[in-house]
Jmol script that loads the backbone (N, CA, C; Angstrom):
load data "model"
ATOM      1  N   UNK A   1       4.310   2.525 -11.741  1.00  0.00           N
ATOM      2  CA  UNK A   1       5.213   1.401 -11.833  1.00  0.00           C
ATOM      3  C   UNK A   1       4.493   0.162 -11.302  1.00  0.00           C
ATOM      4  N   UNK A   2       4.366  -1.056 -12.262  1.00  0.00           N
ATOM      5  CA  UNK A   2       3.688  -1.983 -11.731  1.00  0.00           C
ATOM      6  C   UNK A   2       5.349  -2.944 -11.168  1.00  0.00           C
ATOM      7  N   UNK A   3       4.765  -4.320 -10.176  1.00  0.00           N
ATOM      8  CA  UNK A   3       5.159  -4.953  -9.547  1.00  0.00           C
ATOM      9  C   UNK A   3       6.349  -5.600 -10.405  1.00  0.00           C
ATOM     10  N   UNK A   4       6.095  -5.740 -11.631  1.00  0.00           N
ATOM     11  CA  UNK A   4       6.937  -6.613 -12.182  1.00  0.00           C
ATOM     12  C   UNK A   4       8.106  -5.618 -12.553  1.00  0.00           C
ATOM     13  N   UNK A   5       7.205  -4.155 -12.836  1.00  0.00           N
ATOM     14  CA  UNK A   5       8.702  -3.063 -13.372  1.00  0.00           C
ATOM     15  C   UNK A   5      10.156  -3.115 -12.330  1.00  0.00           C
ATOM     16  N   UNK A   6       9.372  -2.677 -10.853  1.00  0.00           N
ATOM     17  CA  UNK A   6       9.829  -2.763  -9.705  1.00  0.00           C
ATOM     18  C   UNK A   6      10.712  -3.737  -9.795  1.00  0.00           C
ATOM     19  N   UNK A   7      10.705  -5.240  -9.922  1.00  0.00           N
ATOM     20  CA  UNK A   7      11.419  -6.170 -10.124  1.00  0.00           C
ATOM     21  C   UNK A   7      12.165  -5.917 -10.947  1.00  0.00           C
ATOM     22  N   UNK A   8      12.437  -5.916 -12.133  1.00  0.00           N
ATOM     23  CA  UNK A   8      12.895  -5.247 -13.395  1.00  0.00           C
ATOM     24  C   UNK A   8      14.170  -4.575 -12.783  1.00  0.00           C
ATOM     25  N   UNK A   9      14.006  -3.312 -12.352  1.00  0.00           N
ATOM     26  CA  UNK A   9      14.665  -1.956 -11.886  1.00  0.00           C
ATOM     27  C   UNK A   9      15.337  -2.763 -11.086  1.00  0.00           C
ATOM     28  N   UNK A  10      15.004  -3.220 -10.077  1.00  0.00           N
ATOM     29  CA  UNK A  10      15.913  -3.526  -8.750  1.00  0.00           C
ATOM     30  C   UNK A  10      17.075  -4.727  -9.271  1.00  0.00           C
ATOM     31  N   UNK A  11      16.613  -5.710 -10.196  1.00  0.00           N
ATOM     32  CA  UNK A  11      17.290  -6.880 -10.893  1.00  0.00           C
ATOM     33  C   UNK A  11      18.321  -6.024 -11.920  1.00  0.00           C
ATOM     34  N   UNK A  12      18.194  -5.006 -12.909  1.00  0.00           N
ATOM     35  CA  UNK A  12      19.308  -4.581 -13.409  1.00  0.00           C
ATOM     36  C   UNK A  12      19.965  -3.425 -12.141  1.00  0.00           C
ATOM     37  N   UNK A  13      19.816  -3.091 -11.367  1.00  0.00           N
ATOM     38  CA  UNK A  13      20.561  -2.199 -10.204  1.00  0.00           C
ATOM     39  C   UNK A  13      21.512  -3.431  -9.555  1.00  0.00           C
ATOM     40  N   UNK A  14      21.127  -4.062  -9.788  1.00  0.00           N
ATOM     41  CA  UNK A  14      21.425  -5.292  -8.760  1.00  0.00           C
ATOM     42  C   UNK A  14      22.047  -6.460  -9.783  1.00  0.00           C
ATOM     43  N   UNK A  15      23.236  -6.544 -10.418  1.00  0.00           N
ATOM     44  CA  UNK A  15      23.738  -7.459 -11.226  1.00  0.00           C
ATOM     45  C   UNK A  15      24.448  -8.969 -10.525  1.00  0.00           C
ATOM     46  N   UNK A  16      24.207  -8.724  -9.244  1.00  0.00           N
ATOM     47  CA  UNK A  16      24.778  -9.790  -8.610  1.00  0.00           C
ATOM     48  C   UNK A  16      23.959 -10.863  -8.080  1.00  0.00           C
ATOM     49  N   UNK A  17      22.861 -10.429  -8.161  1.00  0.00           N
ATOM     50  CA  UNK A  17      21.581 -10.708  -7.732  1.00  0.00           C
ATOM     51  C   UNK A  17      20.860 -11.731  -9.032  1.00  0.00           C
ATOM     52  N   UNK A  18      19.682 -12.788  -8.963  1.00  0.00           N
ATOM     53  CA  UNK A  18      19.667 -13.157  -9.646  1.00  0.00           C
ATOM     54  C   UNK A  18      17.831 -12.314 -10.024  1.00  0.00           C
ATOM     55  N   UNK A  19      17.320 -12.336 -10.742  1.00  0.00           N
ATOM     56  CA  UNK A  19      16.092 -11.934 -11.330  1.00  0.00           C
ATOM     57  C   UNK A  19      14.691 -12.826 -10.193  1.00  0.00           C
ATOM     58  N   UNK A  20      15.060 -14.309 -10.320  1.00  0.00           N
ATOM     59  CA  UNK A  20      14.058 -14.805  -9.549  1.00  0.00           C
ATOM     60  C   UNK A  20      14.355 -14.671  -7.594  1.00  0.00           C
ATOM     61  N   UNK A  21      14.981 -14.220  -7.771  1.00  0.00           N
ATOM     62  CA  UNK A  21      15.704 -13.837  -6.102  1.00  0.00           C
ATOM     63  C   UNK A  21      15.100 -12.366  -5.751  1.00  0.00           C
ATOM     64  N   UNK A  22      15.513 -11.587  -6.635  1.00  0.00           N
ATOM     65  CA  UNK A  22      14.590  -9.919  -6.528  1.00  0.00           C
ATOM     66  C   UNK A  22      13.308 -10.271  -6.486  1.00  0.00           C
ATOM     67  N   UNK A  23      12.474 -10.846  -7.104  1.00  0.00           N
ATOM     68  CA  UNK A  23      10.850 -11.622  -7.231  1.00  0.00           C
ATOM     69  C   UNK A  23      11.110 -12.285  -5.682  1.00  0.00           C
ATOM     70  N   UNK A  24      11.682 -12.740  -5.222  1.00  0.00           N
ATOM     71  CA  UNK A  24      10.921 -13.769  -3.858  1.00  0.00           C
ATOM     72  C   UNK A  24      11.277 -12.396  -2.842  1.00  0.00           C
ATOM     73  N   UNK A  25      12.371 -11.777  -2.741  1.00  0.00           N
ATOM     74  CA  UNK A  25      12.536 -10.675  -1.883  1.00  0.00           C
ATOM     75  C   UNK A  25      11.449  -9.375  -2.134  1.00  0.00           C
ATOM     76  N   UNK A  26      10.961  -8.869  -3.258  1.00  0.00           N
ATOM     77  CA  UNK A  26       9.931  -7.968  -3.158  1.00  0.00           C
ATOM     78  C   UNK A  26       8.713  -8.686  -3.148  1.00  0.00           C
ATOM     79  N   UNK A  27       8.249 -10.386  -3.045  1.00  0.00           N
ATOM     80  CA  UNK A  27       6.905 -10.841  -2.621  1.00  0.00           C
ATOM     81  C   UNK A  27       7.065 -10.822  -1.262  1.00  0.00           C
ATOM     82  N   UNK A  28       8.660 -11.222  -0.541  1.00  0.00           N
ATOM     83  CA  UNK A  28       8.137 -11.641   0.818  1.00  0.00           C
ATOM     84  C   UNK A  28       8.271 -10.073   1.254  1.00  0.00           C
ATOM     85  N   UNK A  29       8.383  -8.940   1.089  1.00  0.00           N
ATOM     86  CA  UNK A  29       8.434  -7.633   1.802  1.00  0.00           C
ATOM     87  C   UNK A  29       6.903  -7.020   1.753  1.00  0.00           C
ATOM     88  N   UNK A  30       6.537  -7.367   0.441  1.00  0.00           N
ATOM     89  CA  UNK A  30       4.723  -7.124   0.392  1.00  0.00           C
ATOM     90  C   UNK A  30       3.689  -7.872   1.062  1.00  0.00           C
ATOM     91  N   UNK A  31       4.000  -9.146   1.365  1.00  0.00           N
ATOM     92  CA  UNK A  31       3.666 -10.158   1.684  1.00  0.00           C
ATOM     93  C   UNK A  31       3.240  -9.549   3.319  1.00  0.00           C
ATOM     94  N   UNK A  32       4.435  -9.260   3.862  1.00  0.00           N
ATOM     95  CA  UNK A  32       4.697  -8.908   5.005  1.00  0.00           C
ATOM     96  C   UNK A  32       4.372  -8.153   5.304  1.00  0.00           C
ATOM     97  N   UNK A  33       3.987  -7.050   4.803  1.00  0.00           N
ATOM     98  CA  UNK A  33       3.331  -5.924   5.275  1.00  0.00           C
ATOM     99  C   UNK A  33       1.741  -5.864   5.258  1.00  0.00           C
ATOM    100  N   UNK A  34       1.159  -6.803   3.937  1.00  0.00           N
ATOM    101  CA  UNK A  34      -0.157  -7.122   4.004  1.00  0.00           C
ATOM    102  C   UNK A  34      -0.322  -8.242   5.190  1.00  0.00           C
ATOM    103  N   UNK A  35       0.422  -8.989   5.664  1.00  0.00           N
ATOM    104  CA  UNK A  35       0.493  -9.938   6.702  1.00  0.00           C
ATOM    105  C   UNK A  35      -0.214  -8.548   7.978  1.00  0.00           C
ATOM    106  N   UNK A  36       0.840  -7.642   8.122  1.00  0.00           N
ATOM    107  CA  UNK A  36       0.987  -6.920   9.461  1.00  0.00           C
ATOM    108  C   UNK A  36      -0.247  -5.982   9.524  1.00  0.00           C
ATOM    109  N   UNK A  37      -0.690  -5.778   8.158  1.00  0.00           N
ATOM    110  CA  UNK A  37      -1.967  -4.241   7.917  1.00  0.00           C
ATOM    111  C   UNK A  37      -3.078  -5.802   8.611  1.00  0.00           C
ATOM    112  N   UNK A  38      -3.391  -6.627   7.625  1.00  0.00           N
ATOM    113  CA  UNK A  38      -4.386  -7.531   8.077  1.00  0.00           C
ATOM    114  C   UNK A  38      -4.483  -8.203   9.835  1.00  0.00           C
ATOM    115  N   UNK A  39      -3.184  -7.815  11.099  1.00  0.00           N
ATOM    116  CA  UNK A  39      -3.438  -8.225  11.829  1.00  0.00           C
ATOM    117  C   UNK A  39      -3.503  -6.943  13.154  1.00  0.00           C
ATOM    118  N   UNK A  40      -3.807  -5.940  11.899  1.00  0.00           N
ATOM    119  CA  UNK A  40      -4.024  -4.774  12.759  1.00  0.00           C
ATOM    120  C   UNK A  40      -2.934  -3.714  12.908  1.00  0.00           C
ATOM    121  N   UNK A  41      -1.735  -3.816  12.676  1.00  0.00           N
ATOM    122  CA  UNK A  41      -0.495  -3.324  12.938  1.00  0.00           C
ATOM    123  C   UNK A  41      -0.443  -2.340  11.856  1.00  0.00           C
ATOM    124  N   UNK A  42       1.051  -1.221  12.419  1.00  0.00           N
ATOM    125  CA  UNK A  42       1.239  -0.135  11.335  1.00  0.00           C
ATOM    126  C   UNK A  42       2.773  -0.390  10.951  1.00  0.00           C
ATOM    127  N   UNK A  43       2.250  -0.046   9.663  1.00  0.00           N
ATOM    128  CA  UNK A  43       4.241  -0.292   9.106  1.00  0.00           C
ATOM    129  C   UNK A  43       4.856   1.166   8.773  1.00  0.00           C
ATOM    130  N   UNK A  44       5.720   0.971   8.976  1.00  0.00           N
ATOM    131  CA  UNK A  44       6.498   2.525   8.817  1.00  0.00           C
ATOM    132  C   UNK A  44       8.054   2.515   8.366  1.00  0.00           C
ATOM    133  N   UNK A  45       7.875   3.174   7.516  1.00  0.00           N
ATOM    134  CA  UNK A  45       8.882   3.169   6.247  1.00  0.00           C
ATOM    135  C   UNK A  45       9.598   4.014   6.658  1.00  0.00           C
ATOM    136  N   UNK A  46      10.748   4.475   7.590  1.00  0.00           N
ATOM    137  CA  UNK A  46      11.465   5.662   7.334  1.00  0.00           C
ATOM    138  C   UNK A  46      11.545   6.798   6.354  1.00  0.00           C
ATOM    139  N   UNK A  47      11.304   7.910   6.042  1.00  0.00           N
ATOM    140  CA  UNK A  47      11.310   8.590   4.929  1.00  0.00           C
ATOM    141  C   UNK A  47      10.382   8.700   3.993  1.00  0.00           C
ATOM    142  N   UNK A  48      10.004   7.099   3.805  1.00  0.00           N
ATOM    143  CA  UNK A  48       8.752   7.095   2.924  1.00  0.00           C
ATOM    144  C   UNK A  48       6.969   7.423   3.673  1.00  0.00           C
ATOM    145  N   UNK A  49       6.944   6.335   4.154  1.00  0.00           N
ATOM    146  CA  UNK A  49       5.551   6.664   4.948  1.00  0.00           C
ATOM    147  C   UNK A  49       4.820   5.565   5.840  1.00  0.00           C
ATOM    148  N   UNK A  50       3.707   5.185   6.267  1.00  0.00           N
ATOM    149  CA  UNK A  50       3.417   4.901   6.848  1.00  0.00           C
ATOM    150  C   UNK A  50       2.256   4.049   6.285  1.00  0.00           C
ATOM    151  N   UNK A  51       1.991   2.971   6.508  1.00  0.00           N
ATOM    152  CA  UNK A  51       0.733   2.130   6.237  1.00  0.00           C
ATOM    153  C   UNK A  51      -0.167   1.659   7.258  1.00  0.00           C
ATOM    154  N   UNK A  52      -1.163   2.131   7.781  1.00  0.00           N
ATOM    155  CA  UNK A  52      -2.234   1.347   8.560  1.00  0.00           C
ATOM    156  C   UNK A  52      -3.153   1.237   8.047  1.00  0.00           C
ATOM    157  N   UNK A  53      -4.404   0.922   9.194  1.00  0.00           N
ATOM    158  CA  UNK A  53      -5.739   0.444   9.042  1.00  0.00           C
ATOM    159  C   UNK A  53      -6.680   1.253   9.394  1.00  0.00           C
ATOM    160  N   UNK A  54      -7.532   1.755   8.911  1.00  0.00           N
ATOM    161  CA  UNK A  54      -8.386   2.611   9.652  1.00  0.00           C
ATOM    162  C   UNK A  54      -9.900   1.731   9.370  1.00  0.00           C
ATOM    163  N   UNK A  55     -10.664   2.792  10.309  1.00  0.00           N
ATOM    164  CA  UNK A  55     -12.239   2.321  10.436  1.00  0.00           C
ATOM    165  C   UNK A  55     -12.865   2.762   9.640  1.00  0.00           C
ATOM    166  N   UNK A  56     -13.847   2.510   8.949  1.00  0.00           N
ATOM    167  CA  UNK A  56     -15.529   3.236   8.354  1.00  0.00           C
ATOM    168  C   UNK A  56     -16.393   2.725   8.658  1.00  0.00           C
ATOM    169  N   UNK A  57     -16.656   3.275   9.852  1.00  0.00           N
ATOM    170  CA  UNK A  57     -18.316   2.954  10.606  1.00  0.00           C
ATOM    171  C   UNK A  57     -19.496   2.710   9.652  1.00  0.00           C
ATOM    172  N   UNK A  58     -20.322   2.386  10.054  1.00  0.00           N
ATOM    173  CA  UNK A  58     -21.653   1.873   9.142  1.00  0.00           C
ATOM    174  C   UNK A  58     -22.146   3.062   9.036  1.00  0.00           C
ATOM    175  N   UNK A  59     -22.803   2.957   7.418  1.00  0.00           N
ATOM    176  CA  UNK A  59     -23.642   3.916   7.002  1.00  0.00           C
ATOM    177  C   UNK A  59     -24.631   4.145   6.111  1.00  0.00           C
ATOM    178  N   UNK A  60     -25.436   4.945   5.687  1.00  0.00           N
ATOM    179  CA  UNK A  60     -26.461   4.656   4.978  1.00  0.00           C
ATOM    180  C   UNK A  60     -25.756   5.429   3.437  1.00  0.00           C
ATOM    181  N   UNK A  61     -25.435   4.519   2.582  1.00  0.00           N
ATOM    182  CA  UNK A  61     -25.031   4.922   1.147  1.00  0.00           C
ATOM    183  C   UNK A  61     -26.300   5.280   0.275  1.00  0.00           C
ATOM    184  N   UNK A  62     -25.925   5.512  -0.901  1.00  0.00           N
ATOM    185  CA  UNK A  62     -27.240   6.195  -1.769  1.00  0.00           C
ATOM    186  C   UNK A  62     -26.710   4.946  -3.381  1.00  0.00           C
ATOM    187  N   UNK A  63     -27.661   4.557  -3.704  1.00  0.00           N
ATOM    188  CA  UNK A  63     -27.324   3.679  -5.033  1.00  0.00           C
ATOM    189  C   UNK A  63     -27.553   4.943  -6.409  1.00  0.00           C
ATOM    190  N   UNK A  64     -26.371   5.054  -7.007  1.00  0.00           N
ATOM    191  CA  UNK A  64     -25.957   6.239  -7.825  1.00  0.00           C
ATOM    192  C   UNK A  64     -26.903   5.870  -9.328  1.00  0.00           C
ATOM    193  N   UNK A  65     -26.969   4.357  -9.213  1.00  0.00           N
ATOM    194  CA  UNK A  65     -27.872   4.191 -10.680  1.00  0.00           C
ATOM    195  C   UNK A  65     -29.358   4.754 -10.033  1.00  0.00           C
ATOM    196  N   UNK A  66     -30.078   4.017  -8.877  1.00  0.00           N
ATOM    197  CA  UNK A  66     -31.384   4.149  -8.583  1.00  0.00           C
ATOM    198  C   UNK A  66     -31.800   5.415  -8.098  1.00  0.00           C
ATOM    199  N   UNK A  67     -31.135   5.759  -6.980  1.00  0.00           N
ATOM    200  CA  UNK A  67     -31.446   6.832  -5.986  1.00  0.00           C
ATOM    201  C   UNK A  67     -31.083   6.144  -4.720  1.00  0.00           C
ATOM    202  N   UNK A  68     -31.612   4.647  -4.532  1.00  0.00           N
ATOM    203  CA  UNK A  68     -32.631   4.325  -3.606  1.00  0.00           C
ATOM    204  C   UNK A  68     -31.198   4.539  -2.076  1.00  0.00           C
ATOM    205  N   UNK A  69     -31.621   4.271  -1.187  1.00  0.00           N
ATOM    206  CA  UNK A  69     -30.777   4.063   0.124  1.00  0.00           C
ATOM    207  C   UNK A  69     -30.388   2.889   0.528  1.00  0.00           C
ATOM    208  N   UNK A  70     -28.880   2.588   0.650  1.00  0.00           N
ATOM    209  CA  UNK A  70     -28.971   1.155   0.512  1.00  0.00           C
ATOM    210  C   UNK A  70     -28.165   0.695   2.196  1.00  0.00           C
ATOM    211  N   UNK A  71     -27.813   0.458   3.170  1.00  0.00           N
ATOM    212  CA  UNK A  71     -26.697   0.404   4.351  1.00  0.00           C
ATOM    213  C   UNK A  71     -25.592  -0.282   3.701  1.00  0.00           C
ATOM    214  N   UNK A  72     -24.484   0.263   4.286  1.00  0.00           N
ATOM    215  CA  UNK A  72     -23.188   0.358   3.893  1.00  0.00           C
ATOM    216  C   UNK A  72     -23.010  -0.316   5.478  1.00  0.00           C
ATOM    217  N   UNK A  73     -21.826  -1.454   5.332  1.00  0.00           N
ATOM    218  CA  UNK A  73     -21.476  -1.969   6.993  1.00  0.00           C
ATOM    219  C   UNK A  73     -20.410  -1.472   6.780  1.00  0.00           C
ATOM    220  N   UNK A  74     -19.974  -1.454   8.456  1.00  0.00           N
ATOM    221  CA  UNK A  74     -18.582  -0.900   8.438  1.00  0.00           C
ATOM    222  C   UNK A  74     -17.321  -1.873   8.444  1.00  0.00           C
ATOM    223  N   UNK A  75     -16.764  -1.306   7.726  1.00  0.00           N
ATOM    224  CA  UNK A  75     -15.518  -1.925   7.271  1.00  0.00           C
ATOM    225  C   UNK A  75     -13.533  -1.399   7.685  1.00  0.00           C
ATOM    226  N   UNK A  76     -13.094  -2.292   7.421  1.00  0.00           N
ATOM    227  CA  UNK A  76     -11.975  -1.383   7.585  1.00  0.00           C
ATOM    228  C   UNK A  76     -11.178  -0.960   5.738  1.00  0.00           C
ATOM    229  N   UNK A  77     -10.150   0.050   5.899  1.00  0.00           N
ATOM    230  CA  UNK A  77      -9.544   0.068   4.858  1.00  0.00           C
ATOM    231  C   UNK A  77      -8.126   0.428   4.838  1.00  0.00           C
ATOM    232  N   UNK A  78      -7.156   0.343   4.361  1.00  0.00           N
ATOM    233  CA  UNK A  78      -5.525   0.438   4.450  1.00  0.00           C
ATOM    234  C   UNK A  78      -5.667   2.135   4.298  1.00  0.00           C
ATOM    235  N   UNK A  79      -4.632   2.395   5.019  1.00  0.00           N
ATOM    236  CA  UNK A  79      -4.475   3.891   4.749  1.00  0.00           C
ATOM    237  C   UNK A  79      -2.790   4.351   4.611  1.00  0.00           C
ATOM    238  N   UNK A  80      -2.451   5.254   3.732  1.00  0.00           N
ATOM    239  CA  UNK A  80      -0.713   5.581   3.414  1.00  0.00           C
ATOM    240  C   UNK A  80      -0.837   6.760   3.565  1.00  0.00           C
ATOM    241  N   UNK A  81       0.012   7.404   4.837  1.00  0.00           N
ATOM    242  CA  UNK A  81       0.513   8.825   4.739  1.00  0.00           C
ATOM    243  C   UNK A  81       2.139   8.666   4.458  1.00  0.00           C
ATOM    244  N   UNK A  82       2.271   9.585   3.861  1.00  0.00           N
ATOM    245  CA  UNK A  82       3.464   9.888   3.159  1.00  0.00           C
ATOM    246  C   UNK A  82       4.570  10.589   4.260  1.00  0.00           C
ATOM    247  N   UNK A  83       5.444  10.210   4.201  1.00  0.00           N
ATOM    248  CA  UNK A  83       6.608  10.476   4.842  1.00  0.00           C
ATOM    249  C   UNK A  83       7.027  12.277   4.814  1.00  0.00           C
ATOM    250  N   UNK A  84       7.928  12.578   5.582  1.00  0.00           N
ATOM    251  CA  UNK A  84       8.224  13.984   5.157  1.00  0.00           C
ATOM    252  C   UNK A  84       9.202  14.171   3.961  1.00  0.00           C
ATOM    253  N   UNK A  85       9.950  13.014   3.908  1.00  0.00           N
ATOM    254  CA  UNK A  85      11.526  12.989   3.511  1.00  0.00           C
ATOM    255  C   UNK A  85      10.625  12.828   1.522  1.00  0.00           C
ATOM    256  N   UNK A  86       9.402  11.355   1.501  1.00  0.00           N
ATOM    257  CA  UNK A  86       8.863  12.033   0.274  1.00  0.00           C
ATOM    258  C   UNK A  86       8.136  12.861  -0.154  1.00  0.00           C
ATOM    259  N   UNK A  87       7.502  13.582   0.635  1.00  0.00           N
ATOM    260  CA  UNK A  87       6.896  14.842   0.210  1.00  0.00           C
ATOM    261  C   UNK A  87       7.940  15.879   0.029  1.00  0.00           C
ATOM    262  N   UNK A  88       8.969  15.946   0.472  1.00  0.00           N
ATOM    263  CA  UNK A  88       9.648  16.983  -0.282  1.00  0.00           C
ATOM    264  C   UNK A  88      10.573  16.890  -1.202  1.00  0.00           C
ATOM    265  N   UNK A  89      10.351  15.280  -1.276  1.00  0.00           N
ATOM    266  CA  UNK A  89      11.279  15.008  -3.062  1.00  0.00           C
ATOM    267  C   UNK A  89      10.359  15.316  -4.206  1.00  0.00           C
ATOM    268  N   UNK A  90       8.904  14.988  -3.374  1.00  0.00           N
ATOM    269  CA  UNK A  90       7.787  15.405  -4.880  1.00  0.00           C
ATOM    270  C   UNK A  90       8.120  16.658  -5.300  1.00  0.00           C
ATOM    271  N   UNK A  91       7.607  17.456  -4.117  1.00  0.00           N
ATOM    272  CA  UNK A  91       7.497  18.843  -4.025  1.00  0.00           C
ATOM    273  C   UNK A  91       8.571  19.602  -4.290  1.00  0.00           C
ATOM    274  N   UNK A  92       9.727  19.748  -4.887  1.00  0.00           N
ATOM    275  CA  UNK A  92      11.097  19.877  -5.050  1.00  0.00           C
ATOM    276  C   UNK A  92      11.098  20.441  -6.538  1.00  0.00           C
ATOM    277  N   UNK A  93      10.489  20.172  -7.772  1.00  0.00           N
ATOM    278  CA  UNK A  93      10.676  20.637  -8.793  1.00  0.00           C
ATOM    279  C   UNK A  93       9.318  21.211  -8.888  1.00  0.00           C
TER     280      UNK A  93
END
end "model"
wireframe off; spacefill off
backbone 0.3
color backbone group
């Protein structure tokens, strides 16, 4: 489901609601959470899951066209574990 479907879905669930109002409420909720991952913080979704930041220390990568060895710096990257409440809606059928 891309961003705009999401909008879509929530705007016909939502008939009272106007279309460009669902759009500013699911930018400022994404918004906000990339706000909170970028200042280090973890977000946590009840049921659903969890979003932080984790580390990847520096390292020596391999270039897949050449061979050659190239250093990799360390970086950070977003990380999502999944809630219990959705792993057992997946896992359910």
């Amino acid at each position: 489901m891309t961003k705009s479907e999401l909008i879509m879905r929530l705007a016909e669930a939502n008939p009272h609601l106007y279309q460009r109002d669902v759009e500013r409420i699911v930018s400022a909720i994404f918004d906000e959470i990339s706000d909170a991952l970028a200042r280090g913080d973890r977000v946590e979704l009840r049921g659903f899951g969890a979003f932080s930041v984790k580390k990847r220390d520096a390292r020596v990568g391999r270039n897949p066209r050449t061979g050659d060895s190239v250093p990799v710096q360390e970086k950070f990257v977003p990380f999502f574990k999944t809630g219990k409440q959705l792993r057992d809606r997946i896992n359910e059928g």
